[in-house]
C-alpha positions in Angstrom: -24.4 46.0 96.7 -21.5 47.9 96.7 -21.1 48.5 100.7 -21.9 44.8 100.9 -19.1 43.8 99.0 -16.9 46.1 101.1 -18.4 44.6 104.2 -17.8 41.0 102.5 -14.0 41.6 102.0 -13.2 43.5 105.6 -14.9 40.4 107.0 -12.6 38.1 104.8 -9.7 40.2 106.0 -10.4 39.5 109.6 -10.4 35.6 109.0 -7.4 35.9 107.2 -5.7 38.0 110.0 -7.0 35.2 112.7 -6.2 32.4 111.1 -2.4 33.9 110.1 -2.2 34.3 113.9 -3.4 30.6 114.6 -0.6 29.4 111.8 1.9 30.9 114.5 0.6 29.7 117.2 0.0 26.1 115.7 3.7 25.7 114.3 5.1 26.8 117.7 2.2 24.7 119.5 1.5 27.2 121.6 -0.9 25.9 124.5 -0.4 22.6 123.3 -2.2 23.5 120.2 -1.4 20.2 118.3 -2.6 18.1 121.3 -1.6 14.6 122.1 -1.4 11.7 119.4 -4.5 10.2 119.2 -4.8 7.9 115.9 -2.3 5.3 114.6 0.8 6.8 112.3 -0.9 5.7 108.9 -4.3 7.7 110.0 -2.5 10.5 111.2 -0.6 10.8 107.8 -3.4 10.0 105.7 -5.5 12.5 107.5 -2.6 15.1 107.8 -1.8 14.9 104.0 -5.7 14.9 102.9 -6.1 18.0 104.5 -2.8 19.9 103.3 -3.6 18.4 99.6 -7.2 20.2 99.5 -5.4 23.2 100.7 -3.1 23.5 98.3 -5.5 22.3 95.5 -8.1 24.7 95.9 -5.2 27.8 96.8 -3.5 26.8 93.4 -6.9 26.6 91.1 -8.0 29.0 92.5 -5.5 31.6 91.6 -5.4 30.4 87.7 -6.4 32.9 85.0 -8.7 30.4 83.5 -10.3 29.6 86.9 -10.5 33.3 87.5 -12.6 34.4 83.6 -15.0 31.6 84.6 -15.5 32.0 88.4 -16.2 36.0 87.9 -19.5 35.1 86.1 -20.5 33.8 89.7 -19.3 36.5 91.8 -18.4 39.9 91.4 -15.2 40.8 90.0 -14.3 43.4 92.8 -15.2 40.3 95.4 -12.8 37.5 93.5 -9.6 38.8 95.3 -11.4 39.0 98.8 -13.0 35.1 97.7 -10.3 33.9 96.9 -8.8 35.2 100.2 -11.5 33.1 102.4 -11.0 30.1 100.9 -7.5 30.2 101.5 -8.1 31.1 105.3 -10.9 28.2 105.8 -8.8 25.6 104.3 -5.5 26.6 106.3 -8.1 26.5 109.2 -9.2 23.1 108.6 -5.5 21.8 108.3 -5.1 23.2 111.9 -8.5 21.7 113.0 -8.4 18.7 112.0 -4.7 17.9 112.7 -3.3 14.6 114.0 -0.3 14.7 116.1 2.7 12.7 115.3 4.6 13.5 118.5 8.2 11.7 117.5 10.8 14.5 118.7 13.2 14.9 115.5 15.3 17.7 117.9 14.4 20.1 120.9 16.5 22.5 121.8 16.4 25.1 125.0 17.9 28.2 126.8 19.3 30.7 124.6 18.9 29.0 121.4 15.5 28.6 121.1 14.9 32.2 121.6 17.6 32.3 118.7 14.9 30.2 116.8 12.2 32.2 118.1 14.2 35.5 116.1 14.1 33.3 113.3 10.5 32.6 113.0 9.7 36.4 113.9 12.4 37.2 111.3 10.2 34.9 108.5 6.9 36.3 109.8 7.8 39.5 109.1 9.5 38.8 105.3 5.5 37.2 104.9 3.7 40.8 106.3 6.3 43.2 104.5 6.4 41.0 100.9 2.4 41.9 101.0 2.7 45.1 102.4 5.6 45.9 99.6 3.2 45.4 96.6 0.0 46.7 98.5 -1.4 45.4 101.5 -4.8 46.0 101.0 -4.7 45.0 97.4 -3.1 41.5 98.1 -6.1 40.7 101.0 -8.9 42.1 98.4 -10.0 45.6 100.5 -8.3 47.9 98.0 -10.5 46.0 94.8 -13.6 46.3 97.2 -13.1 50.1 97.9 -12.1 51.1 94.7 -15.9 49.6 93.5 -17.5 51.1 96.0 -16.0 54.3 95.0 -16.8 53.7 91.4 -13.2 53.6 90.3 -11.8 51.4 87.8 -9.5 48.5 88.7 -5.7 49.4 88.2 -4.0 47.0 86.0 -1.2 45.3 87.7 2.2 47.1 87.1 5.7 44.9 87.5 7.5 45.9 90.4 10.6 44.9 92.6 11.0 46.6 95.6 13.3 45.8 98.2 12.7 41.6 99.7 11.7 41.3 95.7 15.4 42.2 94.3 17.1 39.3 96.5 14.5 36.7 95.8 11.6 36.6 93.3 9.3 35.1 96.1 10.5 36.2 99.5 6.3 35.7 101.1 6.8 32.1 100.1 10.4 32.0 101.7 9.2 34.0 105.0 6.4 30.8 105.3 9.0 28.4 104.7 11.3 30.0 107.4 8.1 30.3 110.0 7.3 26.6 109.2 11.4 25.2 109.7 12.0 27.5 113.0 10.7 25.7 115.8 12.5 24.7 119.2 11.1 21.7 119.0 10.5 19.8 115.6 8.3 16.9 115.7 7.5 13.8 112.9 4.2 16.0 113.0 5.7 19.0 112.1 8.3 17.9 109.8 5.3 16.1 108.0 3.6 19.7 107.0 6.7 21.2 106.5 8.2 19.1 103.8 4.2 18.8 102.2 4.2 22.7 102.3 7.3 23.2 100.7 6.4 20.8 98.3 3.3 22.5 97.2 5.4 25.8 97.3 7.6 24.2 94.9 5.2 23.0 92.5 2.3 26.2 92.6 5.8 28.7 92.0 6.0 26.9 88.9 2.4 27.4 87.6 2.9 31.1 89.4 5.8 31.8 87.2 4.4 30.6 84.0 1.7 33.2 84.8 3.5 35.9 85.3 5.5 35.2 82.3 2.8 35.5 80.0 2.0 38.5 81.5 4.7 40.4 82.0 6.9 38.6 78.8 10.6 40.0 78.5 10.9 41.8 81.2 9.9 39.1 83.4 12.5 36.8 81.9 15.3 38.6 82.5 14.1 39.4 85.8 13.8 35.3 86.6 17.3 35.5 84.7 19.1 37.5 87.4 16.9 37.4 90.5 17.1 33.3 92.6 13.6 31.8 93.1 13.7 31.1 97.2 17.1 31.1 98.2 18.8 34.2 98.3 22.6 34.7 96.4 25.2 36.4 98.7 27.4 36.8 96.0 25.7 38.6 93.2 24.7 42.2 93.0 20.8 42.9 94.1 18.9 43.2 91.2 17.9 46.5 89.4 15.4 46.9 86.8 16.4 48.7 83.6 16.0 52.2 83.3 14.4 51.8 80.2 11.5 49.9 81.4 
């Protein structure tokens, strides 16, 4: 049971790796990704929103504590990270899948500064990989919870940290999305669509993330949400350090 749990959670890795490579590819249309419009405007929306709506419903109940005690009766508790890690991927897959095109060009730009745009969405890709990467990789994706049952170890408790991205914002993974999803060359009514509905259900799971991680970490977190900006970073105030004496 043990190795197939392991084996569970690489393979829920691998989705989540492909499908974070078709998100690229589908907010730069790459290939002509998006296709051509091929409903009328009020299906496309409906459609459009439906699909980003069950993505972000399931992604945000998904990640509650209540949700969490109940849904570990079902599965194992070493699986619910790597779980909650496919649905995630198959929902963001059915957004792209089932996408209507709304081809209106809000801007296009060429030459030099779309390659400027291009650094842009690189630049956001990489604050997504190195905010997961900065508290644990492997722990984020669910591999670490998997391997750490399969060697019979017991499950660390989570520890409050702030390294680097996580002393300029409090949630730079959410801002590296945010910048993938704004930096495109060419910004259609399609595109613009999922990227104010994404930054709309950014904005409203960050506030059911944040109660979270008030009532677990308590003080220290409150200070920390005191001095540190939610998404947008604050050129003008010293980078946060945690107290020695925590």
């Amino acid at each position: 049971m043990k190795r197939l749990i392991l084996a569970y959670a690489i393979g829920c890795y691998v989705l989540f790796g492909i499908v974070f490579v078709w998100l690229a590819a589908f907010l730069q249309n790459f290939g002509g990704l998006r296709g051509p419009a091929e409903d009328s405007l009020a299906v496309s929306v409906a459609v459009n929103l439906a699909t980003i709506t069950l993505f972000g419903a399931g992604h945000s109940v998904m990640a509650r504590p209540a949700f969490k005690r109940l849904w570990t009766r079902i599965v194992p508790p070493a699986a619910e990270r790597a779980t909650y890690v496919l649905q995630s991927s198959l929902l963001l897959a059915l957004i792209f899948w089932q996408w209507r095109p709304i081809p209106t060009v809000i801007w296009q730009v060429d030459g030099v500064f779309a390659w400027i745009i291009y650094g842009v969405f690189a630049l956001g890709a990489a604050f997504v990989l190195l905010s997961t990467i900065l508290l644990g990789h492997f722990e984020f994706v669910g591999l670490s919870q998997a391997w750490q049952n399969l060697k019979g170890a017991s499950q660390t408790p989570p520890a409050f940290r702030t390294p680097i991205l996580y002393r300029i914002v409090r949630h730079p993974l959410q801002l590296g999305l945010i910048i993938m999803m704004a930096a495109t060359p060419l910004m259609t009514a399609g595109h613009l669509l999922f990227l104010l509905a994404m930054v709309v259900y950014i904005a409203i799971g960050l506030q059911f993330e944040e109660r979270a991680l008030l009532r677990e970490f308590g003080s220290t977190y409150a200070e920390y949400r005191r001095q540190v900006p939610m998404l947008i970073p604050n050129p003008f105030r010293q980078v946060y350090r945690r107290p020695a004496a925590d």
